[in-house]
N, C-alpha and C positions, 0 to 999 in steps of 0.2 A: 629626396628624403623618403624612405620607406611609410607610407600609411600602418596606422594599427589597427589589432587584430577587428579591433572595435569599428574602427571608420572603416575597416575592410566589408565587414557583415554590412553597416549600414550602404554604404555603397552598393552594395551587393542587391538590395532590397529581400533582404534575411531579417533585420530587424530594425527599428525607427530609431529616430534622434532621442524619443522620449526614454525605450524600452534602453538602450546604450544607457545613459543618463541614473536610471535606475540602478544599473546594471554596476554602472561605477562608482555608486553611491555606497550600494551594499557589499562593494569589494573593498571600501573603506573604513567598514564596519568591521569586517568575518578577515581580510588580509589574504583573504583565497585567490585562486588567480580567474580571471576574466572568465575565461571558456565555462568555467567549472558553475558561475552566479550564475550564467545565461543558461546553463543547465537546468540548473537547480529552480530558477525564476519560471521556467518554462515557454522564458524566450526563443530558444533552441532548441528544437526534440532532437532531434539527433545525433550524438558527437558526431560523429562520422562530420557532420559540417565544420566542426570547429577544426576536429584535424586537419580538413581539406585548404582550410582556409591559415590555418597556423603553419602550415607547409608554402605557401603560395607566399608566406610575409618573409618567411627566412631564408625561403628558394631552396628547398630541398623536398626530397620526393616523398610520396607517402607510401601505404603499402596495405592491403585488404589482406589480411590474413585468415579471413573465414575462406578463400580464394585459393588460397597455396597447401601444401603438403610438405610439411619442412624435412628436413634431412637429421636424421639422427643425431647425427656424427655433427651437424652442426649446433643442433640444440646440446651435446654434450659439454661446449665450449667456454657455454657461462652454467654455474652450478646452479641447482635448484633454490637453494636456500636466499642467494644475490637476485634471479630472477625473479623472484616474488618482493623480497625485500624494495627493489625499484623499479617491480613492472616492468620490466623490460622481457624480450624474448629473441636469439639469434635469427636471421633469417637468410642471411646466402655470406659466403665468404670466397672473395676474388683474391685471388694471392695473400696478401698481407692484409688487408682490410676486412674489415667484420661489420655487416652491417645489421646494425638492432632495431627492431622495433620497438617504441617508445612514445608515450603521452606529452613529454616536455621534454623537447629536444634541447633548449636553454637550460638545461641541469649539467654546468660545466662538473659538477663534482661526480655526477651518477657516471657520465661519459671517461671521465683521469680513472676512475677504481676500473671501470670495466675494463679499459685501458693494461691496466697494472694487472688483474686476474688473467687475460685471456695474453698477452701478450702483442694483442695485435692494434692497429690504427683501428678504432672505431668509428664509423659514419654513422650517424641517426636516420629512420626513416621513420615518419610520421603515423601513429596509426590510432586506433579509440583505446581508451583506459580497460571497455568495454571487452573490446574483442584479442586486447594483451591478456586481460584474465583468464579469458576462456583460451586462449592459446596456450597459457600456461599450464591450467589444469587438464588441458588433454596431451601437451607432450611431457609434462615433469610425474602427472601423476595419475596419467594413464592405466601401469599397472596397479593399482592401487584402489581399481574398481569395487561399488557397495557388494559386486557379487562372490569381486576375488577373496576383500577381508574377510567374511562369512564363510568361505568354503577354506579358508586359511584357518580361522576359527572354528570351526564345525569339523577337522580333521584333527590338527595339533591341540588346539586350547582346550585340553581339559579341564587346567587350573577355574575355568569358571564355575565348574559342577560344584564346584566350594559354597556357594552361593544359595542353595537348594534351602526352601526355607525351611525344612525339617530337620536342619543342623543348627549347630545352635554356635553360633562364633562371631566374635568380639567385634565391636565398632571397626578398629586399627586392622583385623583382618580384612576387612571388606574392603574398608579402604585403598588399602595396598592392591588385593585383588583384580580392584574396577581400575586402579592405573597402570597396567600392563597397556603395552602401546598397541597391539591390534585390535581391544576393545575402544581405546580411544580413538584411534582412527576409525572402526564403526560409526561412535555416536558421532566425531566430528562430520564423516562421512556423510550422515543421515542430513546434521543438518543443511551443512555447506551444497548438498545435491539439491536443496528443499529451494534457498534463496538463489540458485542458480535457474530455476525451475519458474522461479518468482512466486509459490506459496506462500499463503496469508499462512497456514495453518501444517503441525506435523501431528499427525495421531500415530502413538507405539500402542497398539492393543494383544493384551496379551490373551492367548486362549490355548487350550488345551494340547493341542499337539505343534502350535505354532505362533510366532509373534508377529503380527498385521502392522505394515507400516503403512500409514496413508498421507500424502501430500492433498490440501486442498486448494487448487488451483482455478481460476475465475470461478470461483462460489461453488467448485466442485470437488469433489475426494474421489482420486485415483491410487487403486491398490500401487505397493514399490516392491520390491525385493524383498519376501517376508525374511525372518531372522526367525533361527533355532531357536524351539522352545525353553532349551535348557540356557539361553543366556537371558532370559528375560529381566531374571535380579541383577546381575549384572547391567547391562542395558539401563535397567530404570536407575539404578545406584551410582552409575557415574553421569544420569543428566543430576539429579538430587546432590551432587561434590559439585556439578557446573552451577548450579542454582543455589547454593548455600543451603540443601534441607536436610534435612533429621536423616543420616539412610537407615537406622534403626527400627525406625517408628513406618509400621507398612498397613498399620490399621484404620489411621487418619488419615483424610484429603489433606494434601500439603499445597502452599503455592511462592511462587518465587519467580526472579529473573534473571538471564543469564544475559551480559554486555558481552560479544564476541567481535574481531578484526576481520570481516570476512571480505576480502578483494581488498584492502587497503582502507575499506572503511567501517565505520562503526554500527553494527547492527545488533539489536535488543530484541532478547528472547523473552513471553511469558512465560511462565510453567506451570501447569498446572497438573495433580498427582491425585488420584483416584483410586483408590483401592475398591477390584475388582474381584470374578469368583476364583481366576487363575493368577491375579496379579495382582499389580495397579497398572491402570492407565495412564497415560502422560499424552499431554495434548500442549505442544509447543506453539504461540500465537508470534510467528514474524514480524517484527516494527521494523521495518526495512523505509531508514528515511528516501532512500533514493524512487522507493515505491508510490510517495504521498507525493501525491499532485497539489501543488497548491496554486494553481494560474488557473481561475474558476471559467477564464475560458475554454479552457480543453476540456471539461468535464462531460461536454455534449450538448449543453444548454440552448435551447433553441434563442435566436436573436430578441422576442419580444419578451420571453420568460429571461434572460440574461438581464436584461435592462431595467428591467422592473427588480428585480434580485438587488443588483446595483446600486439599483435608486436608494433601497429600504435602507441597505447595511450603513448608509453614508447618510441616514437621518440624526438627528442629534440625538433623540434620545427614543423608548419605545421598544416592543421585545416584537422578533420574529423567529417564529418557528420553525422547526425542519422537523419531519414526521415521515416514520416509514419502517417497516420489521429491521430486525437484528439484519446487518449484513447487507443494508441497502444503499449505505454510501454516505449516511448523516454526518458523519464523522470528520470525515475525507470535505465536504463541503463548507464544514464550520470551520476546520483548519484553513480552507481555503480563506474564507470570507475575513478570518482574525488576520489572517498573516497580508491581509489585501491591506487592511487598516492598522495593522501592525506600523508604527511611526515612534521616533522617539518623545514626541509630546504629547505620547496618547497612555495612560495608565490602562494597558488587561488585564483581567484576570480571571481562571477559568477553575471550577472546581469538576472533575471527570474520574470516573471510574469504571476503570484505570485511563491512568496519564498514558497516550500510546502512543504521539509525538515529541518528543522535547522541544519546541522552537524560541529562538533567543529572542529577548523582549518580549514574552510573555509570562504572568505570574502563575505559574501552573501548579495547583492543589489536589491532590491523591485524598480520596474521601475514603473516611475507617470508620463505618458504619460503628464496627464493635467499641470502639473507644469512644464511643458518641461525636466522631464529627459526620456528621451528613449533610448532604446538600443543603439542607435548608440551616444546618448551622454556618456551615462557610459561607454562604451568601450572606447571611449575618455578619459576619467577620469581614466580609467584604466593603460593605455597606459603612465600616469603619477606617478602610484603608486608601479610602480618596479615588474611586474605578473611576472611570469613564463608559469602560465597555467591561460588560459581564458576560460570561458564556457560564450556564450548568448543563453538566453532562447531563440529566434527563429532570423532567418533572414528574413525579411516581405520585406525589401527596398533594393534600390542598395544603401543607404547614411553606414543603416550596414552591406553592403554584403561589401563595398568598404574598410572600415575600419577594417574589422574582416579580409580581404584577407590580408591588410597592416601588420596587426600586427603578423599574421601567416606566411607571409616572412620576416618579422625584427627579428626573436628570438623567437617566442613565439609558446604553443601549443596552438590550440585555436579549444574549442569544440562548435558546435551550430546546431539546427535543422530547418527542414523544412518543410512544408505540400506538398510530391509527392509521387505518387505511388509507383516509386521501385527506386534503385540508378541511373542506369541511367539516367533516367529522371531528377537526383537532378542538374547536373551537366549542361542540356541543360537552366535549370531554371533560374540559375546562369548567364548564359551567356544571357539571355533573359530580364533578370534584368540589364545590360547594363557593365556586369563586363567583362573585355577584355578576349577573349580565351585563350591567352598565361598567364595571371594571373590566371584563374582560376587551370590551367594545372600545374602551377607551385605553387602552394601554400595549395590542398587539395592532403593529402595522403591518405584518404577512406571515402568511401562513404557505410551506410548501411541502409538499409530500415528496417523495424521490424512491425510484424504484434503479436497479441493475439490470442491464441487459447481456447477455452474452453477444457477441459479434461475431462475425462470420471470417471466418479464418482466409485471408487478403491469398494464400497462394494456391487454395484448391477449391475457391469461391465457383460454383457452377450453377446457371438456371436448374430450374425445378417447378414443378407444379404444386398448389397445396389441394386439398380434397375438399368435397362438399362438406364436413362436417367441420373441415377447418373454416373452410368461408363462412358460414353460417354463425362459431362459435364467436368470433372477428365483427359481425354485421356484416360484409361486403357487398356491395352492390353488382349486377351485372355488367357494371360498367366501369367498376374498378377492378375487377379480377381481368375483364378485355384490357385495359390501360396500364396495368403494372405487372413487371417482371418480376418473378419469385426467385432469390438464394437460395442457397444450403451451400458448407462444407462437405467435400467430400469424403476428406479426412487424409492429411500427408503428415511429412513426420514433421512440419512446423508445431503445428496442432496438436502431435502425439496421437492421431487418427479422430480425432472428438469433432472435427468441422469447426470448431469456434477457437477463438484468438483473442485476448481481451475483453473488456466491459466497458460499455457506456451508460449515462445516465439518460432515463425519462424522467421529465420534473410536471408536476400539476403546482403551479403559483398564482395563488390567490390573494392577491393585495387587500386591505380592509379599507373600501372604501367609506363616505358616506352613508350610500344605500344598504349595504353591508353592515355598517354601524349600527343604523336605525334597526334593522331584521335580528341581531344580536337581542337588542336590550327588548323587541317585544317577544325574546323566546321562538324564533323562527331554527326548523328542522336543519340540518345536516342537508336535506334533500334540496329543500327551498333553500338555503344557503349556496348550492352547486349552478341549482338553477340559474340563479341569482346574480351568481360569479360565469358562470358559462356565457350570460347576457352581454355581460361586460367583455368578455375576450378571454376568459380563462379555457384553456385546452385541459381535458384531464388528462391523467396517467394514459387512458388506454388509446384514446385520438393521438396524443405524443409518441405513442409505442406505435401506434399504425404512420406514423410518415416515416418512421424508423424503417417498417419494414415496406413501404412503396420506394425508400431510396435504396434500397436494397442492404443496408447495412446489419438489420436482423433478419430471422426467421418468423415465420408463423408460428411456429411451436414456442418462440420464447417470449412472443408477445402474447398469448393464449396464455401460459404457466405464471407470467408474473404479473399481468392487468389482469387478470377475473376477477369481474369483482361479486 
């Protein structure tokens, strides 16, 4: 009898009896299929392993199509519209037989249609969900390039000049106008390039003689294919019909969301609308669930800060911290930690602003500052609806520094962030915001700060030296610059030439001990507090960023830009 795909991975030593187990637990929840949890769980990085291994269970071959160069004339054989509808893509045809690339070869029904359209015996051959998409989009819609639409637009579409905001015409005009299909293929264009790309972020800025597209990609903005000036209103007026806002109204900040299909799955747009001196601005924020890591061990975490992390979240009750600038990962770690605890006997509930994962089994609150609900009113509201575990999206006030301290000594865990540079400091901040030292001392069991690191791009990784002004800004000693190997990116087109590939986390974790406790309630410094906590085994930010870059996985420059303190 065939093993499954499950006891194949554990067999394998891919993944454990426990993480399986897990695995088949929440396939009994969500109804999804096996491959797709252990994805998701971050049991699996890879599809690619699942294909390999889902080919091996039903004996059938697989097929790397980032590898091949297909044939026209065979990708003409199933239509574009069927191809994306089931993921699928042709890849060689032996007399009568047609054989497809495909994610689940067991879709007796996807295999009878293709069957029925193409005429021919269809064979499946195994391949990632992943690399069918991108196959897709470079042979079905290839010509259909952000540079062809625009210079298709920039020659024929006049009809946009309609747009010019010194005419003066109807709602119902504009309307009609922005859904002509070459505009719409721009803006879909713009975004579907963005999440292919894996941007957090799409900036359309409009300026005088031309409209600036920018993708921000690991915590950076790279110009795109700018866009004629003359489609700007255009442009911004059919994201504004995608986002349900006023296109009317070009004088007010507008803001909104757009829920799009992109690869077969569901990804959420913010949108936010700026009126600017030539336009408005529109700045799209990607929620790409496939992007949110929630398996808090891949995040970077070193072994001794993991552990102690661990420990806290699974305390019964008491609040701990996460601190650190806009953009440094808070976010992405507190989703981690809920969804670690995430159980059905556990009551969550999180008030954020904005909601920018959906996750099931958790009670997620959208705070409307203008209508009076804010943080420290829904933790109010919470505090009546029987939590276990709290998360607030930030603590800004002593009204919800006060209330979140209360309910984290009544029973409850209670997670929330803050804007300070390292844990220490979180703690002086607190107290500074008018919360009494002995509450603070007694009611927060860790405090962690968390910085991003850029990473060094894995296919044009090459030695390097750094410079004396590097070694000195660093501390280095003369006997760590003899003993450790220096990276750099050199820059290929994995990377788009930038040397760097991904982010990982540095965490500074400062448990509240005893000692700790006592230095709290007599008023001891942010300084003494580090000390304190250094004593105990606390690594800061920038000691964490330096074994980052003696394993070579950063640079000098990015441990220098993000730990100075």
């Amino acid at each position: 009898m065939a093993l499954k795909i499950g006891e194949m991975l554990v067999k394998a030593g891919r993944i454990t009896e426990e993480e399986l187990k897990t695995a088949l637990d929440r396939q009994k929840e969500t109804g999804q299929k096996l491959g797709q949890v252990l994805l998701e769980l971050g049991f699996i990085e890879d599809e690619n392993v699942i294909s390999e291994f889902l080919a091996k269970q039903l004996n059938i071959g697989t097929v790397k199509l980032s590898d091949m160069e297909l044939d026209p004339e065979i990708i003409s054989l199933i239509p574009a519209e069927i191809a994306k509808k089931f993921g699928v893509i042709p890849t060689l045809k032996i007399g009568k037989i047609l054989f497809i690339a495909t994610s689940d070869p067991t879709n007796v029904y996807v295999l009878d249609t293709l069957k029925f359209v193409t005429g021919l015996d269809v064979q499946p051959l195994v391949s990632s969900k992943n690399a069918i998409q991108d196959a897709i989009n470079k042979y079905y819609e290839e010509e259909h390039s952000l540079d062809d639409i625009i210079s298709e637009m920039n020659v024929d579409y006049e009809e946009i000049e309609v747009l010019d905001e010194t005419e003066d015409f109807t709602e119902q005009e504009i309307e009609k106008a922005v859904q002509e299909k070459p505009l719409v293929r721009l803006v879909d264009g713009i975004i579907l390039e963005a999440i292919r790309q894996k941007a957090s972020d799409i900036h359309i800025e409009p300026y005088e003689k031309v409209v600036r597209v920018r993708y921000r990609v690991d915590g950076v903005l790279h110009e795109m294919t700018p866009i004629p000036s003359k489609l700007r209103h255009a442009v911004v007026s059919r994201v504004k019909i995608m986002s349900k806002l006023n296109i009317s109204e070009r004088r007010r900040p507008q803001d909104g969301r757009i829920k799009i299909n992109a690869g077969g799955r569901p990804v959420d747009l913010r949108v936010s609308v700026l009126p600017c001196m030539f336009g408005e601005k529109v700045v799209m924020r990607i929620l790409d669930p496939q992007t949110l890591m929630l398996d808090m061990t891949k995040l970077g975490f070193p072994e001794r800060s993991l552990k102690l992390f661990q420990q806290a979240i699974h305390l019964p009750y008491g609040m701990i911290l996460v601190t650190g600038p806009t953009g440094s990962g808070k976010t992405t770690t507190l989703y981690s930690a809920l969804s670690t605890l995430n159980k059905p006997m556990v009551n969550i509930m999180t008030s954020e602003d904005p909601v920018e994962f959906n996750i099931e089994g958790i009670n997620q609150v959208q705070v409307h500052p203008d209508i009076g609900l804010t943080f420290a009113a829904a933790l109010r509201s919470f505090l009546r609806q029987d939590p276990d575990i709290i998360m607030v999206g930030e603590i800004r006030d002593f009204e919800t520094a006060d209330i979140a301290i209360k309910a984290a000594l009544t029973g409850h865990l209670v997670f929330s962030t803050l804007h300070t540079n390292d844990a220490p400091s979180t703690i002086t901040r607190l107290v500074d915001m008018g919360v009494q030292p002995f509450l603070v001392a007694s009611s927060v069991k860790l405090v962690m700060a968390q910085r991003l690191l850029k990473t060094i791009c894995p296919k044009c990784k090459e030695e390097t030296e750094i410079s004396p002004e590097e070694i000195e800004l660093l501390g280095l000693t003369d006997e760590d610059v003899k003993n450790t190997k220096f990276y750099k990116g050199a820059g290929c087109d994995l990377c788009g030439g930038t040397g760097y590939k991904g982010r990982t986390g540095v965490f500074e974790v400062m448990p509240i001990t005893k000692t700790i406790e006592h230095m709290i309630i007599e008023g001891a410094s942010a300084l003494e507090l580090q000390e304190q906590a250094c004593k105990e085994g606390m690594a800061t930010l920038r000691a964490e960023a330096l074994e980052k870059l003696k394993s070579g996985i950063v640079t000098a420059e990015q441990v220098i830009a993000t730990t100075m303190s």
